[in-house]
C-alpha positions in Angstrom: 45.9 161.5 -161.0 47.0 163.4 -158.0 49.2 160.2 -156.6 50.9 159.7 -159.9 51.6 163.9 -160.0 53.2 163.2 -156.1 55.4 160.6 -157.3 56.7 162.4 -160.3 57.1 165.5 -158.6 58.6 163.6 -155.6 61.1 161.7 -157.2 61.7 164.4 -159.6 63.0 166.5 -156.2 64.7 164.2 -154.4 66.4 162.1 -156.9 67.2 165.3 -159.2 68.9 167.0 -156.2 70.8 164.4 -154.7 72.4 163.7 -158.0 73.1 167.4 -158.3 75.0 167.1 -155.0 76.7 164.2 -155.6 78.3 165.6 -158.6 80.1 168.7 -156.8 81.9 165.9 -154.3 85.6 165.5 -155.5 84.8 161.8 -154.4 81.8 161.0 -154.9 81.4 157.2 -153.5 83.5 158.0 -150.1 80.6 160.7 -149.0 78.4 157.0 -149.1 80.1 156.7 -145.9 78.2 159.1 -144.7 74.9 158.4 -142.6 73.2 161.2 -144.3 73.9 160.2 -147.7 73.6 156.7 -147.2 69.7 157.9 -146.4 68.8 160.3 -148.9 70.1 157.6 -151.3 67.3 154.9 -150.0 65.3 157.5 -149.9 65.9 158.3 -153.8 65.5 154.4 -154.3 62.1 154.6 -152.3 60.8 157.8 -154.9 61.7 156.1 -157.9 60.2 152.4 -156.6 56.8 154.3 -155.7 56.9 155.9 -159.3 57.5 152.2 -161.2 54.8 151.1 -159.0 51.9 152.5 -161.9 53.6 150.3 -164.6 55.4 147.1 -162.2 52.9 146.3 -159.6 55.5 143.8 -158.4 57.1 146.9 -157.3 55.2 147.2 -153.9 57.2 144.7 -152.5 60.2 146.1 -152.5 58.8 149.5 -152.4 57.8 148.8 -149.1 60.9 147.7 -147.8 62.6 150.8 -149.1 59.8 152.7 -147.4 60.2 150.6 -143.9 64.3 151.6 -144.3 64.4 154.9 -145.7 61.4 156.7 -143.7 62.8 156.2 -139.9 66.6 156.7 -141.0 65.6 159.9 -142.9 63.4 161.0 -139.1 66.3 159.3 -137.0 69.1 161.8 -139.0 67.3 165.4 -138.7 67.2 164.4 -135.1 70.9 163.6 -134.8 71.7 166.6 -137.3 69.2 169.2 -135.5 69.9 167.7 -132.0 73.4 167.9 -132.6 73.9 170.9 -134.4 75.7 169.0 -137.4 75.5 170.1 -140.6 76.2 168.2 -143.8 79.1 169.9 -144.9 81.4 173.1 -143.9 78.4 175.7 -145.2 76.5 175.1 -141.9 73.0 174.3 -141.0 71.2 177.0 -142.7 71.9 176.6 -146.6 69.7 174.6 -149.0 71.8 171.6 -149.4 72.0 171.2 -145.5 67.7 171.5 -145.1 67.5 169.1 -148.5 69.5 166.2 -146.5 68.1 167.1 -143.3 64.5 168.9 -143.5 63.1 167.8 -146.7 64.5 164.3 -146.2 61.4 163.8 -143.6 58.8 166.5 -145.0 59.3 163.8 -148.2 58.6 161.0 -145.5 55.7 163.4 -144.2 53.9 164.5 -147.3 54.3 160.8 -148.8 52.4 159.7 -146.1 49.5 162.2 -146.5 49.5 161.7 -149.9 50.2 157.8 -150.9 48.4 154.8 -149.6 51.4 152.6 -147.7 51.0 149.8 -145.7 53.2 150.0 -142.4 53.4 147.0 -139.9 55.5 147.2 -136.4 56.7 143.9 -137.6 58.9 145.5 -139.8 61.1 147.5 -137.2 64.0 145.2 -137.8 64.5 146.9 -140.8 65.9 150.6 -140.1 66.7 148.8 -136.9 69.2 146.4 -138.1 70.4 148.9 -140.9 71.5 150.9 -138.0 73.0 148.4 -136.3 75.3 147.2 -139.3 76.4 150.9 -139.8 77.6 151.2 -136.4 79.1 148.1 -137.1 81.2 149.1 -140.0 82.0 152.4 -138.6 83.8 150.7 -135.5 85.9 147.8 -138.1 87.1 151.0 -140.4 88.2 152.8 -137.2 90.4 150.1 -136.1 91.4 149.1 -139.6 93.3 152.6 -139.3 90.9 155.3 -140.9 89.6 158.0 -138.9 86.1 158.6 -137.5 83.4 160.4 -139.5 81.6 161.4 -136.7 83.3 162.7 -133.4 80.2 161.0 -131.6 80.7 157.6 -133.3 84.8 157.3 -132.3 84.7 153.8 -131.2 88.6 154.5 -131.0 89.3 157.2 -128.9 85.9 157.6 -127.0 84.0 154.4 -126.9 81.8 155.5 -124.0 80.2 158.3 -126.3 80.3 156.2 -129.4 78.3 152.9 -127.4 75.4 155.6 -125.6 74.6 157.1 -129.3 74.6 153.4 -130.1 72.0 152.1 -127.8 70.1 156.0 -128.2 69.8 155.2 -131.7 68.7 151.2 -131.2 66.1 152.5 -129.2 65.3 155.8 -131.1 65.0 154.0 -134.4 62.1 151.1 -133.5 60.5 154.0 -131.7 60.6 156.0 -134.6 58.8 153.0 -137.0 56.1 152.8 -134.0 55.4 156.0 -134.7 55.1 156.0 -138.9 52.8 153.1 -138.1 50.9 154.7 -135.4 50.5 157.9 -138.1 49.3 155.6 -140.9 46.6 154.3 -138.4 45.3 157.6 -137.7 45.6 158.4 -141.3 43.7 155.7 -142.2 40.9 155.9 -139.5 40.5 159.9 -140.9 39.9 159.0 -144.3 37.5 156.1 -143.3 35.3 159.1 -141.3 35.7 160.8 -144.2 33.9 158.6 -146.4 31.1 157.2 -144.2 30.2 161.2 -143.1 30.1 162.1 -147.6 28.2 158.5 -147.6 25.7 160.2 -144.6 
């Protein structure tokens, strides 16, 4: 009862709010550009695939993917956002909206963990890893198709040498990152295992 209550409750939050902000951009699809968004919204896609997992069970497959994708992007963009000091829009990095794409995004990853059974693999790095990958990819075409950078530290125009070390930071950040989701899951796992043989005892 308590999973079910986590899902509703989680996708309730996450999906509920990033709709909300979504509606007050004048253009809503360009923001998709975005890093950030481009997260919270596979992040959205993982709550409401862990929620149609009680009635499809043939769910889990792709909820799994969604959850090898959106868990280490949502970790990888607090660090760039906090590291950096960027916020998500002009209101800087104390208001709600800034802590619900960049705090919340990995408490959600955090407390799903706790709270859900997932299977994680280190198999599965390509995922957020080649996600990444193909972002930087696009960012550089658009650039040199004419349109300006989104992120000063990504201008693959006019400062290629910053643009290439976030590059290979973040090809190296983002496997680490999926280590380390597996790594918790293990030692999740292993707790609730002690758990039941010491209430067995």
């Amino acid at each position: 009862m308590m999973r079910i209550v986590f899902k509703v409750c989680n996708a309730t939050f996450i999906c509920g709010f990033f709709i909300y902000f979504m509606l007050q951009e004048t253009y809503p699809l360009l923001v998709l550009e975005a890093l950030t968004y481009q997260g919270m919204m596979m992040l959205s896609l993982y709550t409401l695939s862990a929620l149609l997992d009680e009635l499809l069970p043939n769910m889990k497959d792709v909820t799994n993917y969604l959850q090898n994708l959106s868990f280490p992007l949502a970790i990888f963009i607090s660090n760039i956002s906090w590291g950096l000091g960027i916020p998500v829009d002009l209101g800087g990095l104390w208001t709600f909206k800034n802590h619900f794409f960049h705090t919340f995004n990995s408490l959600c990853c955090i407390m799903s963990m706790l709270t859900l059974e997932q299977v994680w693999s280190e198999k599965k790095c390509f995922i957020p890893f080649l996600y990444g990958l193909g972002y930087a990819a696009f960012s550089g075409i658009i650039q040199f198709k004419g349109f300006d950078a989104l992120y000063p530290f990504l201008d693959f125009k006019n400062d290629p040498v910053t643009a290439a070390v976030i590059v290979v930071i973040a090809a190296i950040q983002i496997p680490i990152i999926h280590v380390g989701f597996c790594t918790f899951s293990n030692y999740i796992g292993n707790k609730k295992r002690e758990t039941e043989t010491t209430k067995d005892d």
